[in-house]
C-alpha positions in Angstrom: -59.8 -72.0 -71.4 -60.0 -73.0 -74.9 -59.9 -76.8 -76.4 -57.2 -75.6 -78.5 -54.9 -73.5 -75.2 -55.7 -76.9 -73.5 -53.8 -78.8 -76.1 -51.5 -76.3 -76.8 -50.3 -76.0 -73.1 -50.2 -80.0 -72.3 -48.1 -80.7 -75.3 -45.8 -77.5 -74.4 -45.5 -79.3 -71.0 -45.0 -82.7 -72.3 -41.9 -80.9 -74.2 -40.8 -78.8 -71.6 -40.7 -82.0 -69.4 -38.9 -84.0 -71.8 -36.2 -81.5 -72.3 -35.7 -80.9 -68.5 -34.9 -84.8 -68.2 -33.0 -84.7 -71.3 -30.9 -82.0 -70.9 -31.3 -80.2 -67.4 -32.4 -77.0 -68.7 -34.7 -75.7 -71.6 -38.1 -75.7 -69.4 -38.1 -72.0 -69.3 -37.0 -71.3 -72.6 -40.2 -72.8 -74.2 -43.1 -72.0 -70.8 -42.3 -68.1 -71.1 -42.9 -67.8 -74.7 -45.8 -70.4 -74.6 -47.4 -68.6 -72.0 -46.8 -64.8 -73.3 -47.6 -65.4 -77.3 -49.5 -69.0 -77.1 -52.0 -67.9 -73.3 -51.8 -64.3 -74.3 -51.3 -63.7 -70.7 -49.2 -60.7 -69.3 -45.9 -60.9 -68.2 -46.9 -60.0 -64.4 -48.9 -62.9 -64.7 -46.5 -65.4 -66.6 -43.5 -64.6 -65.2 -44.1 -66.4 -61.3 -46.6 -68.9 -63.4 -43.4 -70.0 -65.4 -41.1 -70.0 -62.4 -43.7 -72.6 -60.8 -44.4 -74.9 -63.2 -40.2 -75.2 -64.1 -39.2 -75.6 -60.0 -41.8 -78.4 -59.8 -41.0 -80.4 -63.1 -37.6 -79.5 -62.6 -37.9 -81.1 -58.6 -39.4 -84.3 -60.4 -37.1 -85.1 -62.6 -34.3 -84.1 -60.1 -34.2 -87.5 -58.0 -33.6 -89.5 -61.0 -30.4 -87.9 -61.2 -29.4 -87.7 -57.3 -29.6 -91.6 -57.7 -27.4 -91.6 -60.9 -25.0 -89.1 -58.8 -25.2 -86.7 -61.5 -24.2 -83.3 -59.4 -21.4 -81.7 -59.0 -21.3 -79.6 -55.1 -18.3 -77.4 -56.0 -19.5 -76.0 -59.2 -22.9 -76.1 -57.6 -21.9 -73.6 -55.1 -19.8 -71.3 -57.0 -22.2 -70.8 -59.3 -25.5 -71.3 -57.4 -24.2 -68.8 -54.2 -24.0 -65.7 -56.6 -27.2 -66.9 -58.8 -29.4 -66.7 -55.2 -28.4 -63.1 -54.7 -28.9 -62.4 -58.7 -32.8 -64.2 -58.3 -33.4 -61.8 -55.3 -32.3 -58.6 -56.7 -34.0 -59.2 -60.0 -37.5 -60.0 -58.2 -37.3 -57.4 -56.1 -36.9 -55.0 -59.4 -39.8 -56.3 -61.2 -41.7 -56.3 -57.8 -40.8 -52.5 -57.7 -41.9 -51.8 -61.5 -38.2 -50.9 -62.6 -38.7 -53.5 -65.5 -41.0 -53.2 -68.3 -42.9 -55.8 -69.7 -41.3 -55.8 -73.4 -37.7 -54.9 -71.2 -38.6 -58.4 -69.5 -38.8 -60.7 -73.1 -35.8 -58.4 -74.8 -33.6 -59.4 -71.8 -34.5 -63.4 -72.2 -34.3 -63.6 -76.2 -30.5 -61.6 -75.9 -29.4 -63.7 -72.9 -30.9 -67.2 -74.9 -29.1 -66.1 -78.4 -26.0 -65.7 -76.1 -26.6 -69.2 -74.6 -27.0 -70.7 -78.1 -23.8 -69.3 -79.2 -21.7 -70.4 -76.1 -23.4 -73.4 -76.6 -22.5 -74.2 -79.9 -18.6 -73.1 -79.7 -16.3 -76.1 -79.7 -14.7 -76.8 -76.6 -11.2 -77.3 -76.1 -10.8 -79.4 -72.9 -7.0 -78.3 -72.2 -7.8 -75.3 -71.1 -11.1 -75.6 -69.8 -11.2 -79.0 -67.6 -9.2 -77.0 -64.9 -12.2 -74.9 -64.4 -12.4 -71.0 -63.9 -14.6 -70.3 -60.4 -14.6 -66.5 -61.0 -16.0 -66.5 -64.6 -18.3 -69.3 -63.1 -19.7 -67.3 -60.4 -20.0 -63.9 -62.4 -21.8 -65.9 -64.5 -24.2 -67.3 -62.1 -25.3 -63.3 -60.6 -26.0 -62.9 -64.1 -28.2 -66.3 -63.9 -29.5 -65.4 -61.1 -30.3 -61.5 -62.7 -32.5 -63.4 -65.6 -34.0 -65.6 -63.4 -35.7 -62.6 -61.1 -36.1 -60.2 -64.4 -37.3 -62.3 -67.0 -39.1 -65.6 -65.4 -36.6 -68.2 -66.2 -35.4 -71.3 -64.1 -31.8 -70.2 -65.9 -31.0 -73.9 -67.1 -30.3 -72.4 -70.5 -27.3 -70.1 -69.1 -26.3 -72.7 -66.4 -26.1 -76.0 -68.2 -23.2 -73.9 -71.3 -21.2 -72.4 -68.0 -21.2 -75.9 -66.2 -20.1 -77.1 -69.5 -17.9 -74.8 -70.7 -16.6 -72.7 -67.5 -16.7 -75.6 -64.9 -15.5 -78.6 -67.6 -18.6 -80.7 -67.1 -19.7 -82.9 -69.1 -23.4 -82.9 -70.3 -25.2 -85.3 -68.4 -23.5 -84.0 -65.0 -24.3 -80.3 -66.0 -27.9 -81.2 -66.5 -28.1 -83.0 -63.6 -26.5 -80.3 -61.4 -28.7 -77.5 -63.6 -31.8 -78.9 -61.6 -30.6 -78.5 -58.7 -29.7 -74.9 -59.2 -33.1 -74.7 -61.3 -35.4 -75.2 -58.1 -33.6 -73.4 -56.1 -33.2 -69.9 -58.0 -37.1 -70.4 -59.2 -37.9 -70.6 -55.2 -36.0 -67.4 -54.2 -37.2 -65.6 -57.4 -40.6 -66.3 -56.6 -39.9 -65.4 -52.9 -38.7 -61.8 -54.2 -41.4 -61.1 -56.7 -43.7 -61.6 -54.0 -46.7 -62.1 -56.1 -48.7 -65.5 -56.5 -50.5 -66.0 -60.0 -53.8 -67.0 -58.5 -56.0 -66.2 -62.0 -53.5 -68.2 -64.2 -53.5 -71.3 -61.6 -56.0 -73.5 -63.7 -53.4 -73.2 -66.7 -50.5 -75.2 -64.4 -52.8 -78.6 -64.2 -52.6 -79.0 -68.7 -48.9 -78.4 -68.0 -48.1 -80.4 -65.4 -49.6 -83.2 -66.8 -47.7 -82.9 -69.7 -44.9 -81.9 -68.1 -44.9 -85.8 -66.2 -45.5 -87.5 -69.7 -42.8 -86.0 -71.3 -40.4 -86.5 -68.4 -41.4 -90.3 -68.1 -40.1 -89.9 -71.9 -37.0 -88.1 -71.3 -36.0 -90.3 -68.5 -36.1 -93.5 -71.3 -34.1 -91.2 -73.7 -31.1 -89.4 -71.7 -28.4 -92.5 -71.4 -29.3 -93.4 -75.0 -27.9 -89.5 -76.4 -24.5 -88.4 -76.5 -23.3 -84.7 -75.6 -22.9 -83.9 -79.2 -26.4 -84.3 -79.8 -28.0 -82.9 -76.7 -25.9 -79.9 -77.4 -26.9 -79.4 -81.4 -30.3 -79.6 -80.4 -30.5 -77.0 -77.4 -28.7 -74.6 -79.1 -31.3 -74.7 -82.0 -33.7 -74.7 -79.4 -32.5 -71.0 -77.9 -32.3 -69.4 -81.1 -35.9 -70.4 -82.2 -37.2 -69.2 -78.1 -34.8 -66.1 -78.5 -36.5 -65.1 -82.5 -40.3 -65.8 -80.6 -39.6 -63.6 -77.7 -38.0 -60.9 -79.5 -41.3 -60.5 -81.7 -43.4 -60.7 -78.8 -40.7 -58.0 -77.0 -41.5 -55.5 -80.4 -45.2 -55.8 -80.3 -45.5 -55.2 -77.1 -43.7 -51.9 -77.2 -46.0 -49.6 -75.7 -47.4 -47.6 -78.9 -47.1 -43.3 -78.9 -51.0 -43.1 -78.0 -50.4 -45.1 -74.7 -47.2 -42.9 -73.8 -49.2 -40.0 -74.4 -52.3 -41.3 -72.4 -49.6 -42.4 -69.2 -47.8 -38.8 -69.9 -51.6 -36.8 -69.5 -52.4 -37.7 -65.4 -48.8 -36.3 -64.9 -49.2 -33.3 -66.8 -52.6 -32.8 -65.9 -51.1 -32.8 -62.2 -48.3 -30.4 -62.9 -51.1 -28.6 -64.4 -52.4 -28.0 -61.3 -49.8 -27.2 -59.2 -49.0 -24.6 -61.6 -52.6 -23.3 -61.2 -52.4 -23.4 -57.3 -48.8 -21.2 -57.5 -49.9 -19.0 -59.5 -53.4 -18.3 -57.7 -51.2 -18.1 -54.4 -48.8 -15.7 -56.1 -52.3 -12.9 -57.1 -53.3 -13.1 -53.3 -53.9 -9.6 -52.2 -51.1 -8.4 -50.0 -51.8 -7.0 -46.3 -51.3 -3.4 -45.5 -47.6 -4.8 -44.2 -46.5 -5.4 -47.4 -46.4 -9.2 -46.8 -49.2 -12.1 -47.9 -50.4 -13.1 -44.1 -51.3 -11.2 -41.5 -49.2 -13.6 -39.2 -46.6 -10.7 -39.8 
């Protein structure tokens, strides 16, 4: 590891911390493109990393608000029932190789530009204080879904639906967000069933930053107002989404390395071909027929 990834990763977890006090969410959206363009790492290998290091700065700055009473149980488990089921099938698709890697960052820069633009719509609290549990909970098997596919603790999607499906307001969204954070990273990381034992040295840079920044964040939170916190994350996903979907393109696999993944296939139907075709010019038996089991 480099002077400059060291740096790079503790000040990408001082951020990531500060945002996950600050607004519940928005880990995620800056670890899987830090660790994908800025650790050049692969996406089997960022994916659970990212899933870590979010449940565990996401389960730090989670007391904090259990001692505010910032969560909200029935949202919680509308939304967080569905998003356990979503986390599992997801993992267990990338487990199987059913995903592709650029598939992986497409799906998180569409699903973050979606985010920023629910995010960012006003909200008219007559109709949507009274809640809407079916949107909510379709919305968190799609939470869930992202979470498994593309890495993410799923703050980004949780904390607009609390908002704006559920009537929360911000700080009781983020707060609840946590929650539902460490638990969907845990069951994703459960169904993707692999442990990112090479990339391990790069989770102490960012956990250390990761504490700073949430020491930070902590100070910050009861000094913002909604309107704010929700400007900022919204800029926040459509910056993530614009660096994933580059990343997504260039990591497209190129015509050479289709053809090179095409040739053991064809080479292999190759040779079955050969095999039928030798069985076919046996000589046949004085029967008629090509044993002489006849």
């Amino acid at each position: 590891m480099t002077i400059a990834t060291l740096l790079l990763l503790t000040a990408g977890g001082g951020l990531i911390g500060l945002l996950l006090a600050v607004l519940g969410a928005g880990g995620s959206i800056l670890l899987l493109p830090l660790l994908v363009s800025g650790a050049a790492l692969p996406t089997r290998e960022a994916v659970p990393l990212s899933l870590l290091v979010v449940m565990l700065l996401a389960l730090a700055n989670l007391g904090p608000c259990l001692r505010r009473r910032q969560i909200a149980p029935r949202p919680a488990l509308i939304l967080g029932l569905p998003a356990l089921a979503g986390s599992w099938i997801g993992g267990s698709w990338v487990k199987a190789g059913l995903v592709p890697e650029a598939l992986q960052l497409g799906v998180f820069a569409a699903a973050a530009l979606l985010a920023s633009w629910l995010l960012s719509r006003p909200l008219h609290s007559e109709r949507q204080r009274t809640g809407q549990p079916v949107l909510l909970a379709i919305q968190g098997l799609l939470v869930g879904l992202l979470t498994g596919i593309a890495g993410v603790g799923g703050g980004f999607a949780i904390v607009p639906a609390l908002v704006l499906l559920a009537g929360l307001p911000m700080a009781l969204a983020s707060g609840t967000s946590l929650l539902l954070i460490v638990v969907n990273a845990l069951v994703a990381l459960a169904a993707i069933g692999h442990w990112p034992a090479t990339s391990l040295p790069l989770l102490l840079p960012l956990l250390l930053g990761g504490v700073i920044g949430a020491a930070a964040g902590q100070r910050l939170a009861p000094r913002l107002n909604d309107q704010q916190l929700r400007r900022g994350f919204s800029a926040l996903l459509i910056g993530s989404a614009l660096l994933s979907g580059v990343e997504a393109w260039r990591r497209q696999p190129s015509q050479a390395d289709r053809a090179e993944l095409q040739r053991p296939a064809q080479a292999a139907a190759n040779g079955a071909d050969s095999t039928s075709s030798g069985a076919s010019r046996r000589p046949l038996s004085p029967a008629g027929t090509c044993s002489s089991w006849a």
